[in-house]
C-alpha positions in Angstrom: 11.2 -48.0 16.8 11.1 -48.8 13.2 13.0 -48.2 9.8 15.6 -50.5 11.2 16.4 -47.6 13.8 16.4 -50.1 16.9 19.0 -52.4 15.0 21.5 -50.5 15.8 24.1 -50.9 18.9 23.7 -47.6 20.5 26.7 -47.8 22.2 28.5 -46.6 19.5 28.2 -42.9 19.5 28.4 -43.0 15.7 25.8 -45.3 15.5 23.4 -43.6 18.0 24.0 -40.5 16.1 22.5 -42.5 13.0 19.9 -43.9 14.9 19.0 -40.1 16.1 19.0 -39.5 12.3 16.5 -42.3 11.1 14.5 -41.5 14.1 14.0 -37.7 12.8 13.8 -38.9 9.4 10.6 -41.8 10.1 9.0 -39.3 12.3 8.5 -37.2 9.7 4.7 -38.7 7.7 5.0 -39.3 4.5 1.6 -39.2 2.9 -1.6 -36.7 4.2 -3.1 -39.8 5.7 -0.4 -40.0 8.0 -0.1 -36.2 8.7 -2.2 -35.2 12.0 -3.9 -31.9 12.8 -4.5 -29.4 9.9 -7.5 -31.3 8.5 -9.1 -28.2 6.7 -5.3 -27.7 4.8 -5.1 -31.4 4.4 -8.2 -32.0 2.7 -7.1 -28.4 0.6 -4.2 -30.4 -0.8 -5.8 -33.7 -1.4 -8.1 -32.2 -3.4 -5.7 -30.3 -5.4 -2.9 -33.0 -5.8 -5.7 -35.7 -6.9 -7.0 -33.0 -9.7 -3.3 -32.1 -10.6 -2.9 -36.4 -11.0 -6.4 -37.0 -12.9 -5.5 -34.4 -15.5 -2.0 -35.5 -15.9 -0.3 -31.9 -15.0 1.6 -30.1 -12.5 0.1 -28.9 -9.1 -0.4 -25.1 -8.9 2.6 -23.6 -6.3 1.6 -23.5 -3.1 2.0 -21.3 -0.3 2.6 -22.0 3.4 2.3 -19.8 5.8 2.6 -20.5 9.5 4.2 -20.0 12.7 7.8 -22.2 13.0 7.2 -26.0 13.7 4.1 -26.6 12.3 4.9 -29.3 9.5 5.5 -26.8 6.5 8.4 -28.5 5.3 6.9 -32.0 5.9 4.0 -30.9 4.0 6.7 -30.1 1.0 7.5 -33.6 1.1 4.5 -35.2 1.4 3.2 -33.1 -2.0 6.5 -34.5 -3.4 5.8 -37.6 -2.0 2.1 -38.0 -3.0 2.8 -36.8 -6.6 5.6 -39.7 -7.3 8.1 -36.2 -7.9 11.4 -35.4 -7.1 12.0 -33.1 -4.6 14.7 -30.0 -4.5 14.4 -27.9 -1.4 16.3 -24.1 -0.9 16.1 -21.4 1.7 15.0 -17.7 1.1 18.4 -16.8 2.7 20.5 -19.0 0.5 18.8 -17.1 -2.8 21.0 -13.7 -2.5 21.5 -13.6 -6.0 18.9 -13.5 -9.5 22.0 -16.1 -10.6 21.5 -18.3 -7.3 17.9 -18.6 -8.4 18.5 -19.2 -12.0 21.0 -21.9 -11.4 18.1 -23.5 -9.7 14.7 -23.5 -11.7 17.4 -24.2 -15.0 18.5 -27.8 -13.8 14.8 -28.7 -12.0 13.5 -31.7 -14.4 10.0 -32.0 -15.4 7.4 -32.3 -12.5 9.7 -31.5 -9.7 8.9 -29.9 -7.0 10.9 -26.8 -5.7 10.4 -25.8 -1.8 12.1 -22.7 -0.8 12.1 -22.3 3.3 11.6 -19.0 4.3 10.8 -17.7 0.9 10.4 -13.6 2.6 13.9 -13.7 2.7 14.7 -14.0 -0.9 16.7 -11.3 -2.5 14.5 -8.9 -4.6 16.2 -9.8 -7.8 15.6 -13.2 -7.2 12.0 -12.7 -6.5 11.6 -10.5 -9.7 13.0 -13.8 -12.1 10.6 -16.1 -9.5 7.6 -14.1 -11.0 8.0 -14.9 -15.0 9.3 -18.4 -13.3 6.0 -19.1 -12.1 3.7 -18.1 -14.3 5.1 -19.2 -17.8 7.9 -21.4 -16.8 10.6 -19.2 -18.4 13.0 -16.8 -17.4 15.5 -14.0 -19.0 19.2 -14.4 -18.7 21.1 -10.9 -19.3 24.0 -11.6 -21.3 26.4 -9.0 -21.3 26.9 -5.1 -20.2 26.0 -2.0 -20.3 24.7 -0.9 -24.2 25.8 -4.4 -25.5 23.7 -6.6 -23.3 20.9 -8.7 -24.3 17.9 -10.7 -22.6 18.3 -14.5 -23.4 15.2 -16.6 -22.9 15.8 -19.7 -21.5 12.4 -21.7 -21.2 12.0 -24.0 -17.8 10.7 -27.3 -17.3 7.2 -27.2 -15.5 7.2 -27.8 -12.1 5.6 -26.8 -8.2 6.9 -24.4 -5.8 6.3 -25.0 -2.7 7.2 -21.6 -0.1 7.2 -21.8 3.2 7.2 -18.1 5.4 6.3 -17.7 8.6 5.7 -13.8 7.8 3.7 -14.1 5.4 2.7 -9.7 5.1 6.3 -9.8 4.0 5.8 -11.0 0.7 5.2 -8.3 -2.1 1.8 -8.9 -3.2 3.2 -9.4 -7.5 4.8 -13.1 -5.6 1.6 -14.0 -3.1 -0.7 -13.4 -5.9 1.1 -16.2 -8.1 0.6 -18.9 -5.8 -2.4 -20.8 -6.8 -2.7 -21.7 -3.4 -2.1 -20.5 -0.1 -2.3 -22.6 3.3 -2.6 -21.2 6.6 -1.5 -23.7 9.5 -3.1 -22.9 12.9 -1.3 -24.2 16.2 -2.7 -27.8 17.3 -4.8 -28.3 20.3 -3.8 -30.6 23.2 -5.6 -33.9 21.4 -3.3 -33.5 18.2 -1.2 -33.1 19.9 -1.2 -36.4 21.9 -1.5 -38.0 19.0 1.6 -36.7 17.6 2.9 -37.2 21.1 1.9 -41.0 20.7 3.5 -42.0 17.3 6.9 -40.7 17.9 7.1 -42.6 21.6 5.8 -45.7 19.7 8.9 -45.1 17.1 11.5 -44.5 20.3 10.4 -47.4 22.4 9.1 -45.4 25.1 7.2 -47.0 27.3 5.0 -43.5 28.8 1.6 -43.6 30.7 -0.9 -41.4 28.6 -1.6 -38.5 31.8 2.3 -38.2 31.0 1.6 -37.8 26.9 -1.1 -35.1 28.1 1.1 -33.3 30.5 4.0 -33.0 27.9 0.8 -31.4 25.1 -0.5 -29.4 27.8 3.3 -27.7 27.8 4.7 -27.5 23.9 2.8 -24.0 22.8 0.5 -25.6 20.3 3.4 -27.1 18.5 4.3 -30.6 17.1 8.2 -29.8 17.0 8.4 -28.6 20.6 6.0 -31.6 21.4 8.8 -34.0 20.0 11.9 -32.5 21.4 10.5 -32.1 24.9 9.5 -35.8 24.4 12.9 -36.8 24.2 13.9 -35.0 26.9 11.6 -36.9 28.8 12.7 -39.8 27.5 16.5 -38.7 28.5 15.1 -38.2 32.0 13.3 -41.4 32.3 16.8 -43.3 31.0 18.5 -41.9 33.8 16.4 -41.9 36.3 13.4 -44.4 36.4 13.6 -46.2 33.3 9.6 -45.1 32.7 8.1 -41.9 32.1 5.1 -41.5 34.5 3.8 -38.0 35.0 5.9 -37.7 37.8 8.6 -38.2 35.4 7.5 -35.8 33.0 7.1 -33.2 35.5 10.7 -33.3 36.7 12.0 -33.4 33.3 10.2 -30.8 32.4 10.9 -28.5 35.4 15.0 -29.2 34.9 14.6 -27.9 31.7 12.9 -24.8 32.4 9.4 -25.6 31.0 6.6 -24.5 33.0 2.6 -26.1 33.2 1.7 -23.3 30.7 4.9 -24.2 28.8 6.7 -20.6 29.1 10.8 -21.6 29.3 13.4 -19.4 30.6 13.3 -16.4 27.9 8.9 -16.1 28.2 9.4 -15.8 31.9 12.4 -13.3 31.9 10.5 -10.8 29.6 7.2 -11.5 31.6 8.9 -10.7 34.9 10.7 -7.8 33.2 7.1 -6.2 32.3 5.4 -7.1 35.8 7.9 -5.8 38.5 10.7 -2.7 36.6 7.5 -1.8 34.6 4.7 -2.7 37.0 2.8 -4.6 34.3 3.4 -2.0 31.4 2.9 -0.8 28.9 6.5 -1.5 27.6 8.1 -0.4 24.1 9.7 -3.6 22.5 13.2 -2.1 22.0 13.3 -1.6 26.0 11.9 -4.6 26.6 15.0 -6.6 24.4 17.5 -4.3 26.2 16.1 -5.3 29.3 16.6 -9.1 28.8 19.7 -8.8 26.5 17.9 -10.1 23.9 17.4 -9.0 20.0 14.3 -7.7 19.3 13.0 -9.3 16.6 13.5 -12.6 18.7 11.4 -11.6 21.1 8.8 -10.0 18.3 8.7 -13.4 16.8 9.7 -16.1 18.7 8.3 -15.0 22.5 5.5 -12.5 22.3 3.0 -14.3 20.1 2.7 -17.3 22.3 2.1 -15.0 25.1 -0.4 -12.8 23.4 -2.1 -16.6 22.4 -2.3 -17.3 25.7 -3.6 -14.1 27.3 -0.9 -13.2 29.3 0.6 -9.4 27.7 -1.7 -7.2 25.1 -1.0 -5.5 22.3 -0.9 -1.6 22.6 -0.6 1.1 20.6 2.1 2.9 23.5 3.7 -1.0 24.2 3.6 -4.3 25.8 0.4 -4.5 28.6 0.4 -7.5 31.0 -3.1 -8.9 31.7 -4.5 -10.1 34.9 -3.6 -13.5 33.5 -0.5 -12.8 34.2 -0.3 -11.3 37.5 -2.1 -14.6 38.5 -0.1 -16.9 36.7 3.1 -15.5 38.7 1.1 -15.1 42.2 1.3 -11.5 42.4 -0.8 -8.6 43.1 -0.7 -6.1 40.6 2.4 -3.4 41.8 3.8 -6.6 43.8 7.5 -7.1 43.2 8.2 -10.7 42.3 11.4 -12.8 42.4 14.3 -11.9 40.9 14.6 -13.4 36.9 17.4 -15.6 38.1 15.5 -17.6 40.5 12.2 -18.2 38.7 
């Protein structure tokens, strides 16, 4: 480990708790060169962070847009970071108010950079003040009611946005069109992924084989945050157990905790076995299929089907949710065959 993190006597719970902490917070890189995957983004924002530095001005607001766990935030910080700038990060959900935002972009100082999480979820007043915002750095305060009230200009300092959506068509077009640029982050592939893989066992000490750093990549979905928790899961198991993680280690870990070679969990295989044996491989509407698994359906809209329409195991159709022959394989069936019950997969 490093950043002090293996000083600490972890058996104190308070003082494992801080060591969690520091671990999370050194995993994170803190500079582009550090960052892996996303070379085509990376080189994007070098490019535009150097210009922004050689001509002595802000950096244009930037968008990113991305499935969940893909290093939007850390990509805030490392524009923060790069750029010597303070950073002030928000959430779309916490801006439910044109006031909320206000309060905001009037106390940012000169050069910092704003990152708003989530940024589809902003109110619509608040987007409305967000558009003068960005583009000349002021906005108008209503003072007063009815007959009597007046627009007060109150000019900002300059500064970056940085917004982070992972649904991205839910942006009115007046907001997308203001960023001066947008990034699209695209899952990693399996040798990112052991990269990413490799750094954060370095930073917890754990002594892994590298079959065991490809089995974990082969299982986290594409995605660096899954990669690290189900790492320290691993790690959990190998404490308990064995003391190192082999791939015999991984596998058991894995396998207690639900995770599966392709990396499906408990919820992918419940709505999979849902569509392949009451609905005989579909289609299926997606308010049936979230009754059927007691599940809301926008979780399973956003969270579970696109890793399963990734990985070519349900389609897409215009009457509901298909499963492939991907899929029927993947579960050893026969297409019609009844499988086990959901409990017991």
């Amino acid at each position: 480990m490093t950043d002090g993190v293996d000083d600490l006597d972890l058996t104190d719970p308070v003082l494992a708790s801080e060591a969690e902490l520091a671990f999370e917070g050194a995993l994170r890189p803190k500079s582009l060169g550090e960052f892996v995957g996303q070379s085509k983004v990376r080189g994007q924002l070098q490019l535009l962070l150097t210009a922004a530095m050689i001509q002595q001005r802000t950096p244009d607001h930037i968008l990113l847009a991305g499935p969940p766990g893909l290093g939007k935030t850390t990509l805030a910080m490392i524009v923060a970071h790069e750029g010597g700038r303070p950073l002030r990060m928000s959430s779309g959900p916490a801006i439910q108010h044109a006031g909320d935002l206000a309060a905001i972009l009037s106390s940012l100082v000169p050069g910092e950079v704003l990152f708003i999480d989530e940024i589809h979820r902003m109110a619509r007043s608040a987007e409305e003040m967000l558009y003068l915002a960005m583009e000349d750095f002021r906005i108008d305060i209503m003072v007063g009611k009815g007959a009597g009230a007046t627009s007060v200009p109150l000019d900002l300092s300059p500064f970056t946005l940085v917004g982070a959506t992972t649904r991205a068509g839910l942006l009115p077009n007046p907001l997308r069109d203001r960023f001066g640029f947008t990034a699209h982050l695209e899952f990693y592939d399996e040798a990112e992924l052991e990269q990413v893989l490799a750094r954060a066992a370095t930073m917890l000490g754990l002594d892994i084989d590298r079959e065991a750093v490809a089995e974990i990549a082969g299982r986290c979905r594409g995605t660096p945050r899954i990669a690290n928790r189900l790492l320290r899961r691993v790690r959990d198991f190998a404490l308990v157990h064995s003391g190192r993680a082999d791939v015999a280690a991984v596998r058991a870990a894995l396998d207690l905790y639900d995770v599966d070679e392709l990396g499906l969990d408990r919820l992918d295989r419940a709505v999979m076995q849902i569509i392949l044996t009451r609905f005989g491989g579909g289609p299926v509407g997606l308010n049936t299929l979230a009754v059927s698994v007691g599940e809301e359906a926008e979780t399973i809209e956003a969270v579970v089907e696109p890793f399963l329409v990734r990985i070519g195991l349900i389609t897409r159709t215009p009457r509901g949710r298909v499963a492939t022959p991907a899929a029927w394989r993947h579960f050893g069936l026969a297409s019609g065959e009844t499988a086990l019950p959901i409990d017991d997969l």
